[in-house]
C-alpha positions in Angstrom: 0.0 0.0 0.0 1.0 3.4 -0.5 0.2 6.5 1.8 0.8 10.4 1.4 2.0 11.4 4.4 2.3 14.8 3.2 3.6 17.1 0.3 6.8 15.2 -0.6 7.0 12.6 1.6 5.3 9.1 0.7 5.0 5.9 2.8 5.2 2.4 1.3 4.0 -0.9 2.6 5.7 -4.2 1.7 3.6 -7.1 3.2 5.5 -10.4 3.4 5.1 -13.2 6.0 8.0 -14.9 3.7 11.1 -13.6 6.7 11.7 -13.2 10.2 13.1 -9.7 10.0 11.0 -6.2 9.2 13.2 -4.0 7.1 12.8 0.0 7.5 14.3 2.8 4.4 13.8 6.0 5.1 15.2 8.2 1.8 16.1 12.0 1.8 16.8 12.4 -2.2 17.6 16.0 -3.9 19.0 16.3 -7.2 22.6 15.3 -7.4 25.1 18.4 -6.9 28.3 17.5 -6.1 28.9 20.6 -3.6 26.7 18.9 -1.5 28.7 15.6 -1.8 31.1 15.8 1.2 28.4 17.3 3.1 25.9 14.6 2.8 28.6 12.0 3.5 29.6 13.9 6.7 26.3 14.0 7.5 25.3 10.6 7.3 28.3 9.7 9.6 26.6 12.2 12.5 23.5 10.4 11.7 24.8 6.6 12.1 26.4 7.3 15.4 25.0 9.7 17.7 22.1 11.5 18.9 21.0 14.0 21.4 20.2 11.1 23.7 22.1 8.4 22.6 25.4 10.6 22.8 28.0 7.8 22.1 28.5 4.9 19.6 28.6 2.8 22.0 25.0 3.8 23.5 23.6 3.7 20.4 24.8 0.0 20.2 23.5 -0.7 23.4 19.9 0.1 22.3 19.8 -1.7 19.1 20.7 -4.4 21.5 18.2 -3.8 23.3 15.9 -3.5 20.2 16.3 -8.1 19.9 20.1 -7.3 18.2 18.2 -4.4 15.5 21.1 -3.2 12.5 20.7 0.3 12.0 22.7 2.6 9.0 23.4 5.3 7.3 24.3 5.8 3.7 24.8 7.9 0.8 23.9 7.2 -2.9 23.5 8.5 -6.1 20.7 7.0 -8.3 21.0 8.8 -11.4 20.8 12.3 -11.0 19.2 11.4 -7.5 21.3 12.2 -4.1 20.1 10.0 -1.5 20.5 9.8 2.1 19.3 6.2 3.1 18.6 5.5 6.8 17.9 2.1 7.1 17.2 -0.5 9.8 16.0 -4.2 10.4 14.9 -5.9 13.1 12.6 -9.5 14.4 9.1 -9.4 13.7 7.0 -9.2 16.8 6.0 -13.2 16.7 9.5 -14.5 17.1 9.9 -12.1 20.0 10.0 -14.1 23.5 7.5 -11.9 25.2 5.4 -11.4 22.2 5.9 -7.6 22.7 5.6 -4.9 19.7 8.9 -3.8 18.7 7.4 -1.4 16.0 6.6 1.4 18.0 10.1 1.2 19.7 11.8 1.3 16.2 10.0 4.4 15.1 10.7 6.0 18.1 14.2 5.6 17.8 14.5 6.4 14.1 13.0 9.9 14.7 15.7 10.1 17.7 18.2 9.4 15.9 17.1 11.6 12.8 15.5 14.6 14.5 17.4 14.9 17.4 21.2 15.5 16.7 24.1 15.5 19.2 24.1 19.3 19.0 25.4 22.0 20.9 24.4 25.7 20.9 23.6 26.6 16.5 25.8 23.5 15.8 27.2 19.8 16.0 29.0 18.8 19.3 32.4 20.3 18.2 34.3 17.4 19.6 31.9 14.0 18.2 31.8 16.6 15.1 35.9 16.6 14.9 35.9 13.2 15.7 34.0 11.7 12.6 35.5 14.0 10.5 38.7 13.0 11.2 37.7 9.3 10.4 36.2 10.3 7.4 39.3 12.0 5.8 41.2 9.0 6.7 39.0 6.8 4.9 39.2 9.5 1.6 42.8 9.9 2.0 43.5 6.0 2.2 41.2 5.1 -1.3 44.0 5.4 -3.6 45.4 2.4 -1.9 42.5 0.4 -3.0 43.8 0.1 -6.4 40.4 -1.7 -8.6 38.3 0.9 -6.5 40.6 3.9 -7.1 40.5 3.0 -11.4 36.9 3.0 -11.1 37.1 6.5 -9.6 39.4 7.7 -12.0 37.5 6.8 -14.7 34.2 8.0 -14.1 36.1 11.2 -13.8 37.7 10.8 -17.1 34.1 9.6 -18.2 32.5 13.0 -17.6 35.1 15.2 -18.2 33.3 18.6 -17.4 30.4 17.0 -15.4 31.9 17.6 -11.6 27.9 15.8 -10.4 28.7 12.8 -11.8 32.4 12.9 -12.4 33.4 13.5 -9.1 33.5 10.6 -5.8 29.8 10.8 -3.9 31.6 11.0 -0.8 33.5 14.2 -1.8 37.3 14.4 -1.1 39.2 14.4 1.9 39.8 18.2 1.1 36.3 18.9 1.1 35.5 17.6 4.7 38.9 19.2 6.2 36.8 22.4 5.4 33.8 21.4 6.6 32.4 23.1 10.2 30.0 22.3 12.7 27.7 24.8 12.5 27.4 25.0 8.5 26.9 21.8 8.5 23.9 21.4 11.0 22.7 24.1 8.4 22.7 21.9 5.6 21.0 18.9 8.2 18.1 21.7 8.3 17.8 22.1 5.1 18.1 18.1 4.1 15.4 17.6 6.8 12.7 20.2 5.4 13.3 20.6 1.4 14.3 17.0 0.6 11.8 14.3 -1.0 11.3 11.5 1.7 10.3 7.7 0.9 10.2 5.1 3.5 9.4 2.0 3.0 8.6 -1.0 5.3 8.6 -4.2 4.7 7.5 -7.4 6.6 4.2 -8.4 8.4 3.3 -5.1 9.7 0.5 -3.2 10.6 -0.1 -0.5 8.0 -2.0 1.6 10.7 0.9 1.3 13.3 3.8 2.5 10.8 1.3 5.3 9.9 0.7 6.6 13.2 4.6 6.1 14.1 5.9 8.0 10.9 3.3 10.7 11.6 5.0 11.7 14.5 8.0 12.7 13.3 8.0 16.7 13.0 9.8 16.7 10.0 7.8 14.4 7.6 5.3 17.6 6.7 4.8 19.2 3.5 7.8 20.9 1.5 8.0 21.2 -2.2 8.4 19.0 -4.8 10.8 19.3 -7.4 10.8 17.3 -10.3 13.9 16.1 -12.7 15.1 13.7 -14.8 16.9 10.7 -13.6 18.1 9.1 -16.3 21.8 10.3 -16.8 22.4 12.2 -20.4 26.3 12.6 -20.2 27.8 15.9 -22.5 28.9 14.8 -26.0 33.3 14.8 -25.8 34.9 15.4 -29.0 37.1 12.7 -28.8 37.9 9.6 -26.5 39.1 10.4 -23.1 42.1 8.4 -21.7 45.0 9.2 -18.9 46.9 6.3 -16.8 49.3 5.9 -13.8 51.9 4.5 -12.7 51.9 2.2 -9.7 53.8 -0.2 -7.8 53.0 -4.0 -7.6 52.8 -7.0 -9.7 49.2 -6.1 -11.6 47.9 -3.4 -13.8 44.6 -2.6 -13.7 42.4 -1.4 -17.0 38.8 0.1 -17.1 37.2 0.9 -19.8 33.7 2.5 -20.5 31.1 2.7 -23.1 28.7 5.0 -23.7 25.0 2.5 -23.8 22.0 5.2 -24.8 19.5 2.7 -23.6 17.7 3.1 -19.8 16.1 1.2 -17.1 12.2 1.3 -18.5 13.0 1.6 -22.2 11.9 -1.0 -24.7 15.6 -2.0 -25.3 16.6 -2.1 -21.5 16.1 -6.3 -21.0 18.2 -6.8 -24.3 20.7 -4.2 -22.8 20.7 -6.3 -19.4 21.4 -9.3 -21.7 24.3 -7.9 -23.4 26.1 -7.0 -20.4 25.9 -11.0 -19.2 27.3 -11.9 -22.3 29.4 -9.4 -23.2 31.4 -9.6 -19.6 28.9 -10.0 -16.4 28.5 -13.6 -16.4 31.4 -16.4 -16.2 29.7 -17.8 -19.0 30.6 -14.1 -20.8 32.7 -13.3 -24.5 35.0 -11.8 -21.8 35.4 -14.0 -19.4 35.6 -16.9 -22.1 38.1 -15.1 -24.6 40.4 -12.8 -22.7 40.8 -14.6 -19.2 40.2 -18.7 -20.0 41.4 -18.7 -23.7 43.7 -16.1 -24.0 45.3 -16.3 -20.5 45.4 -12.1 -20.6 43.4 -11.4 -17.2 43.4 -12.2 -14.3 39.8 -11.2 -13.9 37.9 -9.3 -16.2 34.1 -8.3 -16.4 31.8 -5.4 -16.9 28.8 -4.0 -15.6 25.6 -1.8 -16.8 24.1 1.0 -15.2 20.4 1.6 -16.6 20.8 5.1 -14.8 23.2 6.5 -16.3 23.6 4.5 -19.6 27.1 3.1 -19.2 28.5 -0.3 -19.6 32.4 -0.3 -18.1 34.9 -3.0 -18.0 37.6 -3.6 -15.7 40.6 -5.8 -16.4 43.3 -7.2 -14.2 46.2 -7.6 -16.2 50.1 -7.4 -16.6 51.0 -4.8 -17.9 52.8 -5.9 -21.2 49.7 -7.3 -22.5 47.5 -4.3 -22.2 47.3 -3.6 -26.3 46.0 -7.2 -26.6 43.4 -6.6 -24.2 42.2 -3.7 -25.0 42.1 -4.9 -28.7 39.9 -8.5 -27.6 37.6 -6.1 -25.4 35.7 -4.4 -28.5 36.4 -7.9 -30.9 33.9 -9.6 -27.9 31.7 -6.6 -28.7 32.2 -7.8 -32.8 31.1 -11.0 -32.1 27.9 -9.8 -30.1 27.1 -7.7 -33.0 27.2 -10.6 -35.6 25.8 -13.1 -33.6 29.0 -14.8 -33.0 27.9 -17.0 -30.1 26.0 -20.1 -29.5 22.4 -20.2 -28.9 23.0 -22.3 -26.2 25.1 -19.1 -24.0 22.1 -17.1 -24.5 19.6 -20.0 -23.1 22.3 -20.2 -20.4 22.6 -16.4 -19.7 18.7 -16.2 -19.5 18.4 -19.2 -17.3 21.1 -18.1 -14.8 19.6 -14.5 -14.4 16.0 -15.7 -14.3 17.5 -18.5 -11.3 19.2 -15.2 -10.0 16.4 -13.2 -10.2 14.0 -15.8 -8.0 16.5 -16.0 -5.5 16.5 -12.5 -4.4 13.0 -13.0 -3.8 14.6 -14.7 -1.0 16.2 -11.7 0.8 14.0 -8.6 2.0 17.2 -5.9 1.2 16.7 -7.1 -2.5 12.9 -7.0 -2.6 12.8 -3.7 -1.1 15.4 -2.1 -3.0 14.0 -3.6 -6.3 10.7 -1.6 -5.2 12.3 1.2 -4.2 13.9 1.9 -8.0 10.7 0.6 -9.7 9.1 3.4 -7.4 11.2 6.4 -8.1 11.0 5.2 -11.4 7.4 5.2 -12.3 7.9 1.4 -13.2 6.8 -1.9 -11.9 7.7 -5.1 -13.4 6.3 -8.1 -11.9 8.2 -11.8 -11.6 6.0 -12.8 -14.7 6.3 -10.3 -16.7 10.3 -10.0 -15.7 11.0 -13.3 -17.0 9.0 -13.2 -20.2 10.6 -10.2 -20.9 13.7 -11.7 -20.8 13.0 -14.9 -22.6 11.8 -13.2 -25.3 15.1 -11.2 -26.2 16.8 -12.8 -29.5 20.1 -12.3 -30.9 18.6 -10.0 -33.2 17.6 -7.6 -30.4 21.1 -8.0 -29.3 22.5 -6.9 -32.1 21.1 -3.8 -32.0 22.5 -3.0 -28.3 26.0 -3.7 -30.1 25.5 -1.4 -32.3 24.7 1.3 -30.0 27.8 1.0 -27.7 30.6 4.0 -28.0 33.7 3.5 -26.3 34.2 7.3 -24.4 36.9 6.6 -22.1 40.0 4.3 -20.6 41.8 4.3 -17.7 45.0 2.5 -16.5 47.1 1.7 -14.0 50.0 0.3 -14.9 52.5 -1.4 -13.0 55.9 -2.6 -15.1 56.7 -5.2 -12.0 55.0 -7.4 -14.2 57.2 -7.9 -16.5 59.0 -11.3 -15.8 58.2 -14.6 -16.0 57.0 -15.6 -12.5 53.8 -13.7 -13.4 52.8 -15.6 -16.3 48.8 -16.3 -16.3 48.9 -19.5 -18.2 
């Protein structure tokens, strides 16, 4: 069921009697600027940890406990040209409960604590819990570029939108960002997030729709605040020509990404022959890419890709050595050839659709992935149900594939390359 709790802020019902846990989202979305980036991150580490009454991680950890072992968070995403703030938390459902009490109402209660009611002191954050997580979180930027396959995969979304700093730049900002950040600016911003921000939460489990009403009501800050609309599909500026930089590193690996502009969106008519491309082109171990560059051709040591429907982007990333990095990046559009003549056996496309079909039944199996899937179909305008999923996807043909291929433009490459790899203790064969 779905309720209007006011202007802006919408309440969704999940009712499932399939798990023992009741999952809670609560999401603050704006359009995606990335000066709010570091901000928002900051934010959400204030949010996770402390509260006016709860003034201590370890308090806070002490209630969940008390809440029958609850899991509480705080995150930050970008879904398109959507900034979120998702504060999310799961807990038994009343039945398995020894005393049979209702652990609802206690939930709530604690959610609009821990979101309403900020450790804050005067016009601002505690100075000293503020300091704290802001230390922790420049750490955390400052230490990324030692996760090498993560740091590639930042570098080349920047490469991939050149002059596009909202979806070119990290969603958690940089560590120079937060260094600048202050207390009191930043409580500003939690004032603003709280009152001009879309909200959606959704609850799923056996619930009581009247009980999760009456809680969420209660929170001061779920009232009306305007609505603005945009696009979330991601249209990224034309470049003139392709965009490509690399690195040098230390180590034994190099690591290659690659990614491809795919014009075709979660919702369009093309989007299930899009998702089938990607499983053979590279997101499957039954995959061109898997099959060709790492088994066949011994040039990877992993290699796969991915598809955002979002933003229109298939990438690929590659661990390699180094002195085979021409031969790769030659085999990486030949698998994209083959997809675009057919070049593969019927029987990899009855596979691919089998596997993602098998996939897609087992996340009916987990509540995170049948809430999220609900949650994107909702912000989307778009609701595909299990049947209608799966006929959609058996009736792709290699035809309809085709035409996918023929829509992907390579815009941008990215490597780190590490020479150490040039001997013959590192041979992949």
């Amino acid at each position: 069921m779905e309720y209007q709790v006011a202007n802006g802020v919408k309440l969704r019902t999940i009712h499932t009697t399939k798990f023992k846990n009741t999952k809670i989202l609560i999401n603050f979305t704006f359009p995606a600027h990335s000066q709010n980036y570091g901000k928002l991150a900051m934010l959400a580490e204030l949010l996770q940890n402390c509260s006016a009454k709860y003034h201590s991680e370890l308090l806070v950890s002490r209630q969940l406990s008390r809440m029958y072992g609850a899991s509480y968070g705080v995150t930050v995403l970008r879904y398109g040209n959507q900034h979120t703030l998702q504060i999310k938390i799961s807990f038994p459902n009343d039945k398995y409960l020894p005393s049979k009490e209702r652990l609802m109402t206690e939930i709530l209660e604690f959610l609009e604590e821990m979101i309403e009611k900020p450790y804050i002191s005067g016009v601002g954050f505690n100075q000293a819990y503020f300091e704290i997580h802001q230390n922790n979180l420049v750490n955390y930027l400052n230490s990324i570029a030692d996760n090498k396959e993560y740091y590639a995969v930042l570098k080349l979304q920047k490469l991939y939108y050149p002059n596009d700093p909202d979806h070119g730049n990290f969603l958690l900002g940089s560590g120079r960002e937060i260094s600048e950040l202050d207390s009191k600016s930043l409580y500003s911003f939690y004032q603003q997030v709280m009152k001009t921000s879309a909200i959606t939460i959704l609850v799923a489990g056996e619930i009581d729709d009247q009980e999760v009403l009456q809680g969420v009501e209660h929170f001061r800050y779920f009232v009306d605040r305007p609505v603005t609309k945009y696009e979330l599909r991601v249209m990224p500026q034309p470049v003139e020509s392709l965009q490509s930089a690399n690195e040098k590193i230390d180590g034994s690996q190099s690591i290659l990404n690659v990614g491809y502009e795919l014009p075709v969106y979660f919702g369009d008519e093309q989007y299930f022959p899009a998702v089938i491309f990607n499983q053979l082109f590279g997101s499957s171990t039954r995959s061109l890419l898997f099959t060709n560059v790492r088994e066949k051709a011994s040039l990877a040591y992993d290699i796969h890709s991915s598809y955002n429907s979002l933003a229109g982007i298939v990438t690929v990333q590659a661990g390699i050595d180094y002195q085979n990095e021409q031969q790769v990046l030659e085999l990486i559009p030949a698998q994209i050839t083959k997809l675009l003549h057919g070049d593969y056996s019927d029987q990899l496309m009855d596979g691919v659709k089998q596997s993602m079909i098998n996939q897609h039944r087992s996340e009916a199996d987990h509540l995170s992935a049948v809430i999220e899937k609900r949650y994107i179909q909702q912000i989307m305008n778009i609701d595909y149900p299990d049947t209608v999923w799966e006929e959609r996807i058996n009736s792709v043909t290699k035809d309809d594939i085709k035409k996918i291929a023929a829509k992907v433009k390579l815009r941008a490459i990215f490597a780190l390359n590490s020479q150490g790899a040039n001997n013959e203790n590192n041979s992949l064969s």
